[in-house]
N, C-alpha and C positions, 0 to 999 in steps of 0.2 A: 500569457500567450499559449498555453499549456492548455487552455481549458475547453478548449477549440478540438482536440484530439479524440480520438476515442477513447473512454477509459473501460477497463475489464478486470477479472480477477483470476491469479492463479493460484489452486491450492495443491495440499495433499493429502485430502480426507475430505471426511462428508458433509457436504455443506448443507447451508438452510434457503429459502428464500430471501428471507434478510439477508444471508451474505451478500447476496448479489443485487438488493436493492440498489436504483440509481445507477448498475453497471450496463454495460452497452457489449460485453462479453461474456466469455467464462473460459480460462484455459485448465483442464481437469488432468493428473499425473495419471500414467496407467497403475491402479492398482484396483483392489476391492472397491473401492469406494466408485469408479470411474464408469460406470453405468446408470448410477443411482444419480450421479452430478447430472448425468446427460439428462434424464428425466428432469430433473428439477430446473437446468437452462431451458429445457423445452417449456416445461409450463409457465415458464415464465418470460418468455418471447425475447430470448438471446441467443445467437448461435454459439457453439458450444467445439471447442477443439481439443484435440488429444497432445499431452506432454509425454513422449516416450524417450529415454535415456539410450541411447546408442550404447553396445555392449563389443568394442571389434575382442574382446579376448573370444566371444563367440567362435571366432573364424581363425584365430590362430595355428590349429592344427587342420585346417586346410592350404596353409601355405596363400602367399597376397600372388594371388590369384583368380580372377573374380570367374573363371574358368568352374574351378572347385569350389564356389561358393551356390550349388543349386537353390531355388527360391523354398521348394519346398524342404530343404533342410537349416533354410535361414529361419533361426529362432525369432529372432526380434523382426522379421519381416511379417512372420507367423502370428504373435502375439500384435501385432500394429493390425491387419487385416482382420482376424479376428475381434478386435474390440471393437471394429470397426462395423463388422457387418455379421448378418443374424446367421449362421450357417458358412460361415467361410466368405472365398473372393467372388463365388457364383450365387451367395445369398440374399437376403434383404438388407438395404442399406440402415445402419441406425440415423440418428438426426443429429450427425456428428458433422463438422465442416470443413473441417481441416487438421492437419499433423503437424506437430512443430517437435523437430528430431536436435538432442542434445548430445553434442558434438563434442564435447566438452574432455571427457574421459580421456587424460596421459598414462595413467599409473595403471597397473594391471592387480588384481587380488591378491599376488603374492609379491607386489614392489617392486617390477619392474617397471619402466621407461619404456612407454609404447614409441614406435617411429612416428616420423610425420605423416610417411606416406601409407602407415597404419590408418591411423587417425582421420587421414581426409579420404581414401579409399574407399574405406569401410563406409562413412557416415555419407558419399558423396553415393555408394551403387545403393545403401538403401534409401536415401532421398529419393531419387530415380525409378526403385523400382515400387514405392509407395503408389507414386504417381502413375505409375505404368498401372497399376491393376485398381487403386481406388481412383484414381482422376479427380481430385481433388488439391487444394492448395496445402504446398509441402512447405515450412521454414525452417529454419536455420537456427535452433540455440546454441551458441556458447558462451561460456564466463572467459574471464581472463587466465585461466590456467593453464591451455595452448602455450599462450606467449610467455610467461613467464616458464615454462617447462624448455620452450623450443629459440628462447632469446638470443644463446650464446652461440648458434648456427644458422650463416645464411643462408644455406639450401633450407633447412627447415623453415624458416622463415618464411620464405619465398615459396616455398609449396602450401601451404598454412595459407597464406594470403591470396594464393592462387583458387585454391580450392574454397574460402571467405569470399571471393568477389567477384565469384561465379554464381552464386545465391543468390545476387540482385538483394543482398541485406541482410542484415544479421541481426538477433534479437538476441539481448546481453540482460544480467542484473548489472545494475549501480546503483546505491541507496543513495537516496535524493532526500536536502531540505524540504519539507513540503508546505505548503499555506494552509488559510484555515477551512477552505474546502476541499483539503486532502489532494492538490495537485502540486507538483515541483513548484518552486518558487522561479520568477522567471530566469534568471541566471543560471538555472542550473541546464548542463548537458550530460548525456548518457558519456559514460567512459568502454569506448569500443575496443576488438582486438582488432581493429585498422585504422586508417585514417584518410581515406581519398576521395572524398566526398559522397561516396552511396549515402542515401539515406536506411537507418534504420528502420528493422520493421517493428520491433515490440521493445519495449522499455521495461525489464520488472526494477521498480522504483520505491517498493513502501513496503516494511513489514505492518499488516494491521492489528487490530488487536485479539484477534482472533489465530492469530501466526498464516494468514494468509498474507500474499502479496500483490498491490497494487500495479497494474499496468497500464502502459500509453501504447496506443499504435500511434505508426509516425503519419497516419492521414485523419482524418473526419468517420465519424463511423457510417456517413452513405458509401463513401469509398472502401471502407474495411467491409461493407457487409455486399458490396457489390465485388468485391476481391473476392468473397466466398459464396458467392453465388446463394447469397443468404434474404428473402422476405419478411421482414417482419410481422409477426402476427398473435392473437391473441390466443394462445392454445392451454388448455385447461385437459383436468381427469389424466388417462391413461392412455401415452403415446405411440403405445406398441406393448407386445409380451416382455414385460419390463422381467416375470421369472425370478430366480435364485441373483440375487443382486451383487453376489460374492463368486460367478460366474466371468470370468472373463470371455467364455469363447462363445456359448451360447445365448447372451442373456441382452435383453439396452432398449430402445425406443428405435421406431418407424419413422422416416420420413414422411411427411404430409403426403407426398407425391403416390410413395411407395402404400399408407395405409387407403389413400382414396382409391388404388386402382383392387388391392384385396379387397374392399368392399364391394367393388364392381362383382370381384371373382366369386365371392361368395353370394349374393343375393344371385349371379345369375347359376350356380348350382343348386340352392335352393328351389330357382324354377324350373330346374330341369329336373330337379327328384321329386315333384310335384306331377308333374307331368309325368312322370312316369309311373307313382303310385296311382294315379287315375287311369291308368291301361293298364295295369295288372289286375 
């Protein structure tokens, strides 16, 4: 029943085109490697989304206050926009589709016990404000760490799941039995932190042999790739100033859209410095 789904790959490092053989995604973690991924989903005609780890001790000493949280000193809003696009929020788009923000994080550097309404605050104004400047599709990771952190309170609880099922879905790890063409076997289900019938949106379900992880979205991948506004197409060579690949701010691939209308821009200065060198 399984095989029906879209299947994709998420890692945390540099992949090959064989990883991604026969996948119908790629989810790429923000690191060094995570511009070079983009490139290599692009050449290989799958859309390509960013894993970025939600950080709320960032905003601690601004007090939960979303008031004293400005966008331009939001780090992690900074670094999401950035990998995102060639020059900032007002720059060239990469061939990136979407963000999937990990919500996951209780404990703090030095061992505390973040709140709840740290927790979903934090991960709920940067979802939002993702969306606000890249307009693109924003999800939901968490593992089960929430819930067992925030079990023995039901205000926490109840905030946690308020703030869960307002996402319209949530994308979890649970390792899954899998067959011999590498999808869950059919009995098996994803182990969520809720239970009220949402469907999920992302499955990570398989360590592979490569310490990569296998994924499912919970629809067909014409619905996953029409959920990201995504064309499939045969794209080869060089998709943009791909640059210092260990660049996170200035560096990634061009959207199709974005390098067809620079070529516009360029051959037509081209004729106009032609035209000009022939009147001088």
């Amino acid at each position: 029943m399984w095989e029906s789904k879209a299947k994709g790959l998420f890692t945390k490092k540099l992949i090959s085109a064989s990883d991604i053989s026969g996948k119908d995604f790629l989810i790429s973690r923000y690191d060094s490697s995570f511009h070079t991924n983009v490139q290599t989903a692009y050449d290989n005609g799958i859309p390509c989304m960013l894993f970025y780890e939600n950080n709320p001790e960032l905003l601690v000493l601004n007090g939960l206050n979303e008031d004293n949280w400005p966008d331009d000193k939001n780090e992690d809003l900074q670094n999401i926009i950035n990998a995102v696009m060639v020059g900032g929020v007002n720059g060239v788009p990469r061939a990136v589709q979407g963000v999937m923000i990990d919500c996951s994080k209780t404990i703090t550097s030095d061992g505390k016990t973040l709140t709840s309404n740290w927790l979903t605050q934090t991960g709920k104004n940067l979802m939002n404000k993702v969306w606000k400047y890249l307009k693109i599709p924003v999800y939901l990771y968490m593992n089960m760490s929430p819930v067992h952190t925030y079990k023995n309170n039901l205000n926490d609880i109840e905030t946690l799941y308020s703030f869960i099922s307002g996402a319209q879905g949530v994308s979890t790890v649970d390792w899954a039995t899998i067959n011999n063409n590498g999808y869950p076997i059919d009995t098996e289900r994803p182990v969520l932190p809720y239970d009220d019938g949402q469907p999920w949106m992302f499955w990570f379900y398989h360590v592979d042999s490569n310490v990569n992880i296998d994924i499912l979205h919970y629809f067909d991948k014409a619905t996953l790739y029409s959920s990201l506004n995504y064309t499939p197409s045969s794209n080869s060579g060089n998709s943009g100033n791909s640059g210092n690949s260990g660049d996170t701010g200035d560096t990634g691939v061009y959207s199709s859209e974005i390098l067809t209308e620079l070529q516009k821009q360029t051959t037509l200065l081209q004729q106009m410095l032609t035209i000009m060198q022939s009147n001088s």
